[in-house]
KOLLOSE-923211 format. One record per atom (N, C-alpha, C): residue in one letter; chain; atom name; x, y, z. Coordinates in nm, 2 decimals, padded with zeros to 4 digits. Example, Ala and Ser with C-alpha at 12.3 -4.5 7.8 and 13.67 -1.06 7.14 Angstrom:
KOLLOSE-923211
> A|A|N|01.32|-00.57|00.78 $
> A|A|CA|01.23|-00.45|00.78 $
> A|A|C|01.32|-00.33|00.78 $
> S|A|N|01.28|-00.22|00.71 $
> S|A|CA|01.37|-00.11|00.71 $
> S|A|C|01.29|00.00|00.79 $
***
This chain:
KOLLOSE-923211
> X|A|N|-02.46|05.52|-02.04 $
> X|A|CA|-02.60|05.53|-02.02 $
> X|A|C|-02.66|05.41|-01.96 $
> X|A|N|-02.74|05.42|-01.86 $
> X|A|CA|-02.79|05.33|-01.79 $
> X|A|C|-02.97|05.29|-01.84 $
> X|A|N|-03.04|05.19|-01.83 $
> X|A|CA|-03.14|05.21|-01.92 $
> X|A|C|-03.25|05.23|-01.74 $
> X|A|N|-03.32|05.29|-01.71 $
> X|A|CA|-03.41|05.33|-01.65 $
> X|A|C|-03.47|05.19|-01.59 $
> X|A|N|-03.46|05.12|-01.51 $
> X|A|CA|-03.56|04.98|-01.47 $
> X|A|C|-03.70|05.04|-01.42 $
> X|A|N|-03.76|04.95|-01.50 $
> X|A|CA|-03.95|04.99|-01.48 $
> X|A|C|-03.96|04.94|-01.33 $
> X|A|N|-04.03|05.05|-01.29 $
> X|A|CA|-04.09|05.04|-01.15 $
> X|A|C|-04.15|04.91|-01.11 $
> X|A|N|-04.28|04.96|-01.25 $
> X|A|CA|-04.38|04.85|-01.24 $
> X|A|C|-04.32|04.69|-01.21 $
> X|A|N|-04.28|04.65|-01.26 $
> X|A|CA|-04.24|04.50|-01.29 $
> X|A|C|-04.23|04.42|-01.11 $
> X|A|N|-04.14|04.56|-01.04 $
> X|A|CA|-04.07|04.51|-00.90 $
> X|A|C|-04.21|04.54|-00.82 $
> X|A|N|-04.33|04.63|-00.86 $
> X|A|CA|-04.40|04.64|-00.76 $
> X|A|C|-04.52|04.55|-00.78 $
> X|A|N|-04.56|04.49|-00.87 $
> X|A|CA|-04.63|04.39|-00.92 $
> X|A|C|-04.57|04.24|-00.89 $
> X|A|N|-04.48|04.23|-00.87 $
> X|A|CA|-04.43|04.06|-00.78 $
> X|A|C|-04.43|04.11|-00.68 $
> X|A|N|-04.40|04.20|-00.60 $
> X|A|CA|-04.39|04.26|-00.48 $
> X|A|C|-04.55|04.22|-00.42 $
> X|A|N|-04.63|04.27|-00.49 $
> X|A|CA|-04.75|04.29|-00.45 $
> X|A|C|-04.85|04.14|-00.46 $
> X|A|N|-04.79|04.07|-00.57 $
> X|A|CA|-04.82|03.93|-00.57 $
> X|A|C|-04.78|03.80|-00.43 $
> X|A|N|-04.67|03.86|-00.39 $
> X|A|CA|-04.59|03.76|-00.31 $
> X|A|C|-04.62|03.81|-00.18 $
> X|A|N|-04.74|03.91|-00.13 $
> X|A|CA|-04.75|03.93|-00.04 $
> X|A|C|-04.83|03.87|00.06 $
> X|A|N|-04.83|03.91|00.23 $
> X|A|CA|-04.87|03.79|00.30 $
> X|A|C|-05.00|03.73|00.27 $
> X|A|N|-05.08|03.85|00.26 $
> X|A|CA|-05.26|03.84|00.21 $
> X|A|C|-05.25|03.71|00.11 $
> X|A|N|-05.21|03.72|00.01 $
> X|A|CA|-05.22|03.64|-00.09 $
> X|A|C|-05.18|03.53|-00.10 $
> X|A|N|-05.03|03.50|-00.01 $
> X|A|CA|-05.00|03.36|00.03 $
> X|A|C|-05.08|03.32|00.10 $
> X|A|N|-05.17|03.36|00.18 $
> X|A|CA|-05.29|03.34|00.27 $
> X|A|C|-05.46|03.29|00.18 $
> X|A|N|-05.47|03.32|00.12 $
> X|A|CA|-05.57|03.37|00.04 $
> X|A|C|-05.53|03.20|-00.06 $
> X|A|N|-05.41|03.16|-00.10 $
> X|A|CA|-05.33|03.07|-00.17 $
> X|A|C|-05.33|02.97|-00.11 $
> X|A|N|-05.32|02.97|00.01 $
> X|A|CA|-05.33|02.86|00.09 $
> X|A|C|-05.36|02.70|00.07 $
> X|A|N|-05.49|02.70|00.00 $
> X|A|CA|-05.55|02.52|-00.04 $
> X|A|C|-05.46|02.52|-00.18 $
> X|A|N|-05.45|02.57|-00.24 $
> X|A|CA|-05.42|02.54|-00.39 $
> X|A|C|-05.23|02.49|-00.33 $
> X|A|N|-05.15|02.57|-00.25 $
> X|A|CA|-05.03|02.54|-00.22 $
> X|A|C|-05.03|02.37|-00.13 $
> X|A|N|-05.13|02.35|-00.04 $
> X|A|CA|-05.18|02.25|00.06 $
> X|A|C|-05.21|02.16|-00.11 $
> X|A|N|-05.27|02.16|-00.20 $
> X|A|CA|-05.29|02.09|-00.32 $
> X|A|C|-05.16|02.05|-00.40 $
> X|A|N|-05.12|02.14|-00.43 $
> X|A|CA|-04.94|02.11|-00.48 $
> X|A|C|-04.88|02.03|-00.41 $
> X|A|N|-04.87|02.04|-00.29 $
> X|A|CA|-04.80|01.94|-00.17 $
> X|A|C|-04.88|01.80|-00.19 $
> X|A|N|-04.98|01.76|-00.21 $
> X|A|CA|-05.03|01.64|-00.17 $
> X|A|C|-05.01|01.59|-00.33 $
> X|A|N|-05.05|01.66|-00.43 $
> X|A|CA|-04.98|01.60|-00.58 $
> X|A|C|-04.89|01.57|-00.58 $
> X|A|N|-04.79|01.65|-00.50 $
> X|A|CA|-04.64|01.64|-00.50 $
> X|A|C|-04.59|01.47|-00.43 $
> X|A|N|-04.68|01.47|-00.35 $
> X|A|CA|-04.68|01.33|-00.24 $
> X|A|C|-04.69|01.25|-00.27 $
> X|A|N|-04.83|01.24|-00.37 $
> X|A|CA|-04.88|01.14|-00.46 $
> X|A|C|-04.78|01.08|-00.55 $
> X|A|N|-04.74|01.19|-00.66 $
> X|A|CA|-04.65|01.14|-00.73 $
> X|A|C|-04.50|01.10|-00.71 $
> X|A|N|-04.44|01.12|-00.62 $
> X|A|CA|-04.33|01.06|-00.52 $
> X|A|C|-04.37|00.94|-00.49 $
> X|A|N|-04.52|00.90|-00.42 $
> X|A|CA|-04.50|00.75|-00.39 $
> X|A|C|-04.56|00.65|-00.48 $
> X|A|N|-04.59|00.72|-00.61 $
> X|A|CA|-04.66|00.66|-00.72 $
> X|A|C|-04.49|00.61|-00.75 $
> X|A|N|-04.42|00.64|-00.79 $
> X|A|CA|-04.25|00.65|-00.83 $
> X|A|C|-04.18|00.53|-00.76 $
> X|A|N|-04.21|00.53|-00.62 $
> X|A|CA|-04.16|00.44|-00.51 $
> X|A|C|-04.23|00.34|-00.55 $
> X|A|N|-04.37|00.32|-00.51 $
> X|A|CA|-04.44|00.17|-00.60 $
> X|A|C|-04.41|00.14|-00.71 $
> X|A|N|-04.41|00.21|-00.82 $
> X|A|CA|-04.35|00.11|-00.96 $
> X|A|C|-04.20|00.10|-00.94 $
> X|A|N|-04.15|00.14|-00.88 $
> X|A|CA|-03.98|00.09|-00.83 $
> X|A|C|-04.00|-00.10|-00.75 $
> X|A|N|-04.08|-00.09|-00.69 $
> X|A|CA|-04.12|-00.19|-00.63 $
> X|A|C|-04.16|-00.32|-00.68 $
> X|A|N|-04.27|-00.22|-00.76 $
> X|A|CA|-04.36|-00.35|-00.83 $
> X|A|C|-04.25|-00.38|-00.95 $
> X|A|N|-04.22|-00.30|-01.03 $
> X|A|CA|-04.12|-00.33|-01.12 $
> X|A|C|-03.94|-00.47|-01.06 $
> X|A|N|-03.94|-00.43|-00.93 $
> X|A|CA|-03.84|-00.52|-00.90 $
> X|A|C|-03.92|-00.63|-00.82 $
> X|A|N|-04.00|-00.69|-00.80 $
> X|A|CA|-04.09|-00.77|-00.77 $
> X|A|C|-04.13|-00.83|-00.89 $
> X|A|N|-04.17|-00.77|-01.01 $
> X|A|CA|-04.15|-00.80|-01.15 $
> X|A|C|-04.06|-00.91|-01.17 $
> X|A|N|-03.97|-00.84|-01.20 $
> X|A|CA|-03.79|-00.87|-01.20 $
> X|A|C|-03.77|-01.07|-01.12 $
> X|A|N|-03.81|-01.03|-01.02 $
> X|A|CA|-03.74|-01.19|-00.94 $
> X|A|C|-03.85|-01.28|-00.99 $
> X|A|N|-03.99|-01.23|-01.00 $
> X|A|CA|-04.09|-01.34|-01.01 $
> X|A|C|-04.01|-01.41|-01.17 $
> X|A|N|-03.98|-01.31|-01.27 $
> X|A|CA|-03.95|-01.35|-01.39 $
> X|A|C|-03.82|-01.45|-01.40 $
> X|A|N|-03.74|-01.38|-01.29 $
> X|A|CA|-03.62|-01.49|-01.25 $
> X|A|C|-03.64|-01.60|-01.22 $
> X|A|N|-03.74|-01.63|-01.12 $
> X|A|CA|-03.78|-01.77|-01.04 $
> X|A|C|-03.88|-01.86|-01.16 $
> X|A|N|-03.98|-01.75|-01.23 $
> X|A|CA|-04.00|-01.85|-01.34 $
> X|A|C|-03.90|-01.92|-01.47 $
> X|A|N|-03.79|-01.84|-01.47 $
> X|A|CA|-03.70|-01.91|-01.58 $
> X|A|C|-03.66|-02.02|-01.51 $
> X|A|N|-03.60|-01.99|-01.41 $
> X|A|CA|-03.55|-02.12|-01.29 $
> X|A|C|-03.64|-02.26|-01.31 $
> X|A|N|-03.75|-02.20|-01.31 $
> X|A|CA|-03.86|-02.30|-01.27 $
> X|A|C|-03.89|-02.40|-01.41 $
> X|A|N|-03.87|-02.32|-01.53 $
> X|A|CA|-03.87|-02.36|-01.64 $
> X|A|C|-03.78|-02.46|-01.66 $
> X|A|N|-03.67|-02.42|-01.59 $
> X|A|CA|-03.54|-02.51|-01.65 $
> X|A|C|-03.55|-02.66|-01.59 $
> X|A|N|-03.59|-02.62|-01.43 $
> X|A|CA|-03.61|-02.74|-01.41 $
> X|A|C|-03.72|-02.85|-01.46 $
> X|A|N|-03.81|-02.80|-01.44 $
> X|A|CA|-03.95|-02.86|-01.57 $
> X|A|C|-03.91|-02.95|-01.70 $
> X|A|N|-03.80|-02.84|-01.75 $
> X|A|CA|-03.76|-02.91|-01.86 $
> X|A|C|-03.64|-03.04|-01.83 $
> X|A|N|-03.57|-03.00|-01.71 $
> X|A|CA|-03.46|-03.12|-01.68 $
> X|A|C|-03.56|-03.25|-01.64 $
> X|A|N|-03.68|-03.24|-01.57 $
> X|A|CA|-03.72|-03.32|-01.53 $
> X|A|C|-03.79|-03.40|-01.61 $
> X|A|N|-03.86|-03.32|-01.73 $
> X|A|CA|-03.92|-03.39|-01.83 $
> X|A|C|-03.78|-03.46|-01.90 $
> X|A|N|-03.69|-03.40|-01.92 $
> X|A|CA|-03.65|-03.51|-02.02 $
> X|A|C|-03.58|-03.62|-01.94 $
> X|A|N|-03.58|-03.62|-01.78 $
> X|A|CA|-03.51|-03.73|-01.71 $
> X|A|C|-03.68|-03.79|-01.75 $
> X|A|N|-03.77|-03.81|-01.70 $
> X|A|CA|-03.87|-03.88|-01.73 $
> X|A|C|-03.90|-03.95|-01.80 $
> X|A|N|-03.87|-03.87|-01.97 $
> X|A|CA|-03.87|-03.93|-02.08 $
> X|A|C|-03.78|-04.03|-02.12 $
> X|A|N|-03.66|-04.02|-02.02 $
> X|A|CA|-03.51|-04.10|-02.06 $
> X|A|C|-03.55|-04.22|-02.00 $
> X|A|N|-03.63|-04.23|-01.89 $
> X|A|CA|-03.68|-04.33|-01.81 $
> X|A|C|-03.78|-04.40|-01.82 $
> X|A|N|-03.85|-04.36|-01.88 $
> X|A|CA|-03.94|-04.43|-01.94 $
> X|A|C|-03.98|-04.47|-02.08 $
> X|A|N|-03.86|-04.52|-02.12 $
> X|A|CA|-03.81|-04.59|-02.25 $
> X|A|C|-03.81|-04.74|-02.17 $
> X|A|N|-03.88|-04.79|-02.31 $
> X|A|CA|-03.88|-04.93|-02.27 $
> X|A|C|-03.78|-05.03|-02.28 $
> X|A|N|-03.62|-04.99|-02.26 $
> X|A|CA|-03.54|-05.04|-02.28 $
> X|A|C|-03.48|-05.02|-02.12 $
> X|A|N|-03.49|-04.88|-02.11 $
> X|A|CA|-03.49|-04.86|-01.95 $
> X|A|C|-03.55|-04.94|-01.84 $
> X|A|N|-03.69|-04.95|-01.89 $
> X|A|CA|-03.80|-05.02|-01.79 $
> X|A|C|-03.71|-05.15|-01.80 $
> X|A|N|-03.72|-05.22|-01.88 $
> X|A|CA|-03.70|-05.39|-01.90 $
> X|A|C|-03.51|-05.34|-01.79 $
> X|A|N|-03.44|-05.31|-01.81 $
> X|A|CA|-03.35|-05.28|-01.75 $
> X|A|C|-03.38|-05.29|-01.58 $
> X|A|N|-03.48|-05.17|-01.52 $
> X|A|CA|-03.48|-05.17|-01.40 $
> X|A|C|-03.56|-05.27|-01.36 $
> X|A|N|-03.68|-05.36|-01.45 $
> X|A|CA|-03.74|-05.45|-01.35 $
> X|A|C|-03.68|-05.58|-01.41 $
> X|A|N|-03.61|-05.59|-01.41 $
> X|A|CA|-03.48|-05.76|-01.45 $
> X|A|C|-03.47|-05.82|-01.32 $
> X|A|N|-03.42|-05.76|-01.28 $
> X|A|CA|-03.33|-05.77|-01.12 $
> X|A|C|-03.48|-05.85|-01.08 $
> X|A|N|-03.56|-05.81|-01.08 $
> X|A|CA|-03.72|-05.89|-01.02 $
> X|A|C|-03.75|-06.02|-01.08 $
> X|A|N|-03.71|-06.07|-01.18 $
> X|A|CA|-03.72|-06.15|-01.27 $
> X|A|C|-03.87|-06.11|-01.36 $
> X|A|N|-03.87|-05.99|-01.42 $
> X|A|CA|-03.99|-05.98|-01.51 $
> X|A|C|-03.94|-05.94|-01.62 $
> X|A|N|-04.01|-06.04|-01.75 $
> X|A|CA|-03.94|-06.00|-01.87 $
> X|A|C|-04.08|-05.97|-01.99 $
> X|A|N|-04.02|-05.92|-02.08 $
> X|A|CA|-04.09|-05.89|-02.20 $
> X|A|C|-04.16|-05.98|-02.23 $
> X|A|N|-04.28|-06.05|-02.24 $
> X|A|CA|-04.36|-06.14|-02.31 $
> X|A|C|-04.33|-06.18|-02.47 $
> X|A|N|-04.28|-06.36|-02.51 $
> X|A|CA|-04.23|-06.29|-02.63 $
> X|A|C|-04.36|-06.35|-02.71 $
> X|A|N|-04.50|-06.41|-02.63 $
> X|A|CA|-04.58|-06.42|-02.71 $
> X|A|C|-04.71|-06.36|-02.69 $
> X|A|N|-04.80|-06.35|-02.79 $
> X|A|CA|-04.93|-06.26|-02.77 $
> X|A|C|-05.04|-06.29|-02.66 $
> X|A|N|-05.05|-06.19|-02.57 $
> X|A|CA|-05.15|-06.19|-02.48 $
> X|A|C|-05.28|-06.29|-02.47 $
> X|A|N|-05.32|-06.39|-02.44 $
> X|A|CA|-05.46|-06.40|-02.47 $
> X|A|C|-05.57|-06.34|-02.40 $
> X|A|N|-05.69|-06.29|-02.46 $
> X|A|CA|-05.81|-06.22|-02.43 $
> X|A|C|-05.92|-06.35|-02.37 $
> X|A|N|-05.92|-06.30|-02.25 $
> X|A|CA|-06.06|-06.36|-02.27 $
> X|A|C|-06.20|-06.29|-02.26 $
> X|A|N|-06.30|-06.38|-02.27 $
> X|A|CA|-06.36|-06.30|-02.33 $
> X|A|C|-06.53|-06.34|-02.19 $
> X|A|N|-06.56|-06.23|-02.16 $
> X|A|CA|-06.71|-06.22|-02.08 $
> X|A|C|-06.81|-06.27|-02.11 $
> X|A|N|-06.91|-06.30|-02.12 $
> X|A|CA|-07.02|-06.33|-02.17 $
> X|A|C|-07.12|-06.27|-02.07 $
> X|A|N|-07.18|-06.19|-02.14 $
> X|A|CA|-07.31|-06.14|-02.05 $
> X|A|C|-07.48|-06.17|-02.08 $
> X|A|N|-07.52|-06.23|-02.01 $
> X|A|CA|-07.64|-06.30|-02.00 $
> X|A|C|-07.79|-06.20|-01.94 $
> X|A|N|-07.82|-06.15|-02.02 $
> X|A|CA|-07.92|-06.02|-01.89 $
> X|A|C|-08.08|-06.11|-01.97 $
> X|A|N|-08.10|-06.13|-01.86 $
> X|A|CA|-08.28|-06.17|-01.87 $
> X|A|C|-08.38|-06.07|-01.89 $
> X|A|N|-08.43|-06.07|-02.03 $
> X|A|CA|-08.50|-05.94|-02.04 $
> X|A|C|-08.68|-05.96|-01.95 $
> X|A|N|-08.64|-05.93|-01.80 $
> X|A|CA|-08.79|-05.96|-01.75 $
> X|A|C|-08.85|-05.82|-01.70 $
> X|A|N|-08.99|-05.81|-01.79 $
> X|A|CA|-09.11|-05.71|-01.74 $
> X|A|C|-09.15|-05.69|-01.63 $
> X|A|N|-09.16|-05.58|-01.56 $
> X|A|CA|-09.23|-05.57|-01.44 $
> X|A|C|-09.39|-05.58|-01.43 $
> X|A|N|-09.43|-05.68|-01.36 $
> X|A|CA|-09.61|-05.65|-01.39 $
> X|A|C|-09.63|-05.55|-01.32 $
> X|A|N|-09.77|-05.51|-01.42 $
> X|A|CA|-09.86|-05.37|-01.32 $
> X|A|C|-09.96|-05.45|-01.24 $
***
């Protein structure tokens, strides 16, 4: 026994998918297409941006490292055992007694302007 296939079903897509209607369908299909576009190159940009991402974050570690090599060569160098070290050779040494100050004296003449 074979079961009977309903007419209806085949003549109702039939009648859907006809030329009138794809015609009539027109902007809404022309609509799907351009969403379709949109989100394809929305996809392509964050591929982009995302690997552009990516190197800027690489070049900043890089950049980090060196920052950090350079600060602590800096720091190594400018220890005062270092300094006295590199300016020897010039004949300049540590002072081994205390600075003297001298001292300004400032004299200001408190004079009035006449009216």
């Amino acid at each position: 026994m074979t079961e009977p296939i309903n007419p209806t079903t085949k003549t109702t897509l039939k009648s859907m998918l006809n030329y009138q209607w794809i015609v009539m369908n027109i902007s809404f299909f022309l609509f799907l297409a351009f969403i379709a576009i949109l989100y394809i190159a929305n996809g392509h940009l964050t591929d982009k941006t995302i690997r552009k991402i990516n190197t800027t974050q690489k070049e900043l570690k890089e950049l980090e490292f060196e920052f950090k090599t350079l600060k602590s060569d800096l720091m190594r160098r400018s220890r005062a055992v270092e300094i006295q070290d590199k300016v020897a050779p010039y004949g300049l040494m540590v002072a081994k007694e205390m600075p003297i100050r001298l001292v300004k004296e400032n004299k200001i003449q408190n004079q009035t302007p006449n009216k």
